[in-house]
N, C-alpha and C positions, 0 to 999 in steps of 0.2 A: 230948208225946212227946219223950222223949231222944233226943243225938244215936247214941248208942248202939244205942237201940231201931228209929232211920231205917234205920240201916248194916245191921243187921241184917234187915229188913225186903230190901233191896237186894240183898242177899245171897243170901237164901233164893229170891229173884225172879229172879235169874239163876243158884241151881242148877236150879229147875225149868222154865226155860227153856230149857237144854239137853238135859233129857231128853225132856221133853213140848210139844207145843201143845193148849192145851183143845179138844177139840171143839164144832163147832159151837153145837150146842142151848146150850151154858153159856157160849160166849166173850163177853166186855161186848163186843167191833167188830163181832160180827155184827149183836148188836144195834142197835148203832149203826148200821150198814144198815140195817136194816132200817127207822127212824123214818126215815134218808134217803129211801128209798125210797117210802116213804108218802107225804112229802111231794112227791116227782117225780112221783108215779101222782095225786095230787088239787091241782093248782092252780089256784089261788085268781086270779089274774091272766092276763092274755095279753098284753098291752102290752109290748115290749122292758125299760121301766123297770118294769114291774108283775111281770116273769118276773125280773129282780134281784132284788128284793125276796123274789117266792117263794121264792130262794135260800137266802138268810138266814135264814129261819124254820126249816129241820131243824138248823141249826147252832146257832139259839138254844135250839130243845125240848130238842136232845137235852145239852145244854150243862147246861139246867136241870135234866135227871133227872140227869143225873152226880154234878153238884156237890150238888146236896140227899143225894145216898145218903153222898158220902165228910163233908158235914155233920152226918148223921145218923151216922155209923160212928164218928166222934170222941166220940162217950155211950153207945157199948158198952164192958165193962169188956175188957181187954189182952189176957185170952187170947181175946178174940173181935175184937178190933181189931186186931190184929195177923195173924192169920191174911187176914182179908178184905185188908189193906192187901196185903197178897202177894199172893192171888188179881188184885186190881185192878192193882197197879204192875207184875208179869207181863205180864199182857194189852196193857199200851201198849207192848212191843215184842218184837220176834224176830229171836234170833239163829239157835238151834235148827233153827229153822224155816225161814228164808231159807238157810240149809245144805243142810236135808233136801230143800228145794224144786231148790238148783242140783245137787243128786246125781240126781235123780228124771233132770234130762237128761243124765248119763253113758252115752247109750247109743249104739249106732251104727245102733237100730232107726227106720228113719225115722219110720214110724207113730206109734211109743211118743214117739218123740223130737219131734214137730212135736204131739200132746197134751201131752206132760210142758209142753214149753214155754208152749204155747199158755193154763196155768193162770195162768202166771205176766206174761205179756205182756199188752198189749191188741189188739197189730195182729194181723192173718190170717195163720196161718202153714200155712194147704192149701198152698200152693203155694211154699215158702220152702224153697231147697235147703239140706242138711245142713251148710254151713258158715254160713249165715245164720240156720238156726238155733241153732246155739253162740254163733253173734256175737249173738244176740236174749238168750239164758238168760245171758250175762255181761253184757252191758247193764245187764239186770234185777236181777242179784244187785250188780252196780257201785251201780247208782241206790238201792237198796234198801238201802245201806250207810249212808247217810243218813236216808232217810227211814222207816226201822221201828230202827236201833237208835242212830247219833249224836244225833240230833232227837227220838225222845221222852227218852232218858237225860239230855242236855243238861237239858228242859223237867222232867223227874221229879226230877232234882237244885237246879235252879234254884227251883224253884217247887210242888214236893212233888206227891201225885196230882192238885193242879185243875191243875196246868201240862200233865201227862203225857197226863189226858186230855183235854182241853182241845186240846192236838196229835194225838192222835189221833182224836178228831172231826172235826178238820177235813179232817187228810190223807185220810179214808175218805170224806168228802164229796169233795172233789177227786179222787180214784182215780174215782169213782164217777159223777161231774157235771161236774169239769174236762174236757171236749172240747169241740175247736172243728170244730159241727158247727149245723143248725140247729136239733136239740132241744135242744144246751146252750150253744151261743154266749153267752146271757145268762142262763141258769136256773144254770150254772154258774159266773159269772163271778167273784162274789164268794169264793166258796173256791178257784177256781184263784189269785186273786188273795192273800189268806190266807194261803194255802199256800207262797205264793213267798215272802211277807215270814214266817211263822216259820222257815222253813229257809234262811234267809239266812247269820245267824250259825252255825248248826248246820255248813251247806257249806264257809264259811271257817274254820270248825276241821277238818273233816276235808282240807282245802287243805292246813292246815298239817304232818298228819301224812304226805301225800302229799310234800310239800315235802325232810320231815326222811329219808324212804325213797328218793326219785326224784332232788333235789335240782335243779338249772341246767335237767335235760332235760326234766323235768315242768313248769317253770314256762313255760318257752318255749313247749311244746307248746301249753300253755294259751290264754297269752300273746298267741301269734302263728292262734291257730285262730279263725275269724269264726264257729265254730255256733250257732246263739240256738237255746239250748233249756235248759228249766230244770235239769236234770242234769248240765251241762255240767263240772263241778267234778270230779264223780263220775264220771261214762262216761268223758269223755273224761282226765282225771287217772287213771282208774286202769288205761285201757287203753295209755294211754301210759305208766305203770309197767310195765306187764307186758310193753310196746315187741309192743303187738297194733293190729290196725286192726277198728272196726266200722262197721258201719252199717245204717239203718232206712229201708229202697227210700222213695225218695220226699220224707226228711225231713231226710237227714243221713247222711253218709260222714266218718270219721276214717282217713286212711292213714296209721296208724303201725306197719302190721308185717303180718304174714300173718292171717289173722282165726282167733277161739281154735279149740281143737279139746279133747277130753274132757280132757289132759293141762294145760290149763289152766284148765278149771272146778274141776279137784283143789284147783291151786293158790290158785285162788280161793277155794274152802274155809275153807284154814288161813290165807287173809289176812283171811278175814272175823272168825276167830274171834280174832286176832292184835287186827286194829282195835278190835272190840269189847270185849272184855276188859282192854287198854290204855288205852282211855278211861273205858271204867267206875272201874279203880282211880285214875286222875286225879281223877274225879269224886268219889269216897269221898275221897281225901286233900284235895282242897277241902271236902270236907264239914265237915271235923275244923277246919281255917285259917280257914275264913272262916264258921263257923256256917248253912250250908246247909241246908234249901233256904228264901228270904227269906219266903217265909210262916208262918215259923216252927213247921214241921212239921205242919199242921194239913192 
């Protein structure tokens, strides 16, 4: 495949990303749940080092059907490899989406607003008053700036669709099995773990663009904050851009400002769509310089 043909392919993946998210029944992540899930509901082990272990096998299965289909899509003739290639490079990330999801909480209905949120979070939000809930759906859309579009477009460019999905298999096993709790303390350990080293690199670029917008008072913020939590780049970078404070009862408080309100999830919005789009055409102009992505488009 040409570099021409990648670009293109890229292209057509974040026009229909903007307009659409596939529904369920067809999405490849639900999928990919789904053989997660499987493997969480029949385990094979009970031992702390035997429920590790279980870990690892939905991420090898579903590792192994991915990459046999995008093996198998490279001996379809172009006008059928090419279309799939977009169906597939789509699905490992959302802009569109993580948009349409921070608009659904623009409301000042608390009911609608403590559900809107609660799609998108994983803590309890019955009882979370109207400002913790805004502070919860910015969090979310902060953290998610990373992990659904710098982190797979990084891996999709670096390393074509087995990079792309390859990252999103694992983030969705992590979303899904990362807690520390005593069903996943160890059943999840290895894809929280995973998860933290692919979006290492991914976090410290988007560091840097936070850097180049925020400058001295974003870095200090950083810098000088003790929170250990793997987001920390993201929530707390980009709430300190926007000079807001949040926090997640129990786990973590950033006092950097008044906590957001609907007029700042807007703006969140067009930062999101700002971020994204800005690194995407980075990633296309390295495509062209440095012959991207190193698996030589396959």
């Amino acid at each position: 495949m040409s570099t021409t043909e990648w670009i293109l392919i890229i292209i057509l993946a974040l026009i229909i990303d903007y307009f659409i998210e596939y529904p369920n029944p067809i999405h490849p992540t639900v999928w990919m749940g789904k053989i997660i899930g499987f493997f969480d509901d029949h385990r094979l082990l009970r031992s702390n080092r035997g429920l590790i272990i279980n870990g690892i096998l939905p991420i090898i299965f579903d590792t192994s059907i991915f990459f046999l289909l995008v093996y198998i899509i490279n001996f379809l003739p172009l006008y059928l490899e090419i279309p799939i290639y977009v169906y597939l490079a789509k699905s490992t990330f959302s802009i569109g989406g993580l948009v349409k999801a921070i608009k659904k909480c623009e409301t000042e209905d608390l009911e609608n607003l403590r559900l809107n949120v609660s799609m998108i979070v994983s803590r309890d939000t019955k009882n979370l008053d109207i400002s913790h809930l805004y502070s919860a759906a910015f969090e979310s859309g902060a953290e998610s700036i990373v992990d659904s579009v710098i982190s797979p477009l990084f891996y999709l460019f670096l390393f074509g669709l087995y990079g792309a999905l390859f990252y999103r298999i694992v983030n969705t096993a992590d979303s899904m099995l990362g807690y520390r709790n005593e069903k996943y303390e160890y059943f999840g350990k290895f894809s929280a773990k995973l998860d933290d080293v692919l979006n290492f690199m991914p976090a410290r670029f988007y560091y840097i663009f936070l850097l180049i917008l925020g400058g001295k008072y974003v870095r200090n913020e950083i810098k000088n904050n003790n929170i250990k939590m793997n987001g920390k780049y993201s929530i707390i970078g980009t709430a300190a851009l926007f000079r807001l404070g949040v926090e997640k009862i129990g786990y973590y408080k950033y006092n950097g400002g008044d906590f957001p309100d609907i007029r700042d999830l807007r703006k969140l919005e067009h930062y999101i769509f700002l971020i994204s789009y800005t690194f995407a055409s980075i990633m296309i102009l390295l495509t062209y310089l440095l012959k991207l992505p190193l698996l030589h488009y396959l």
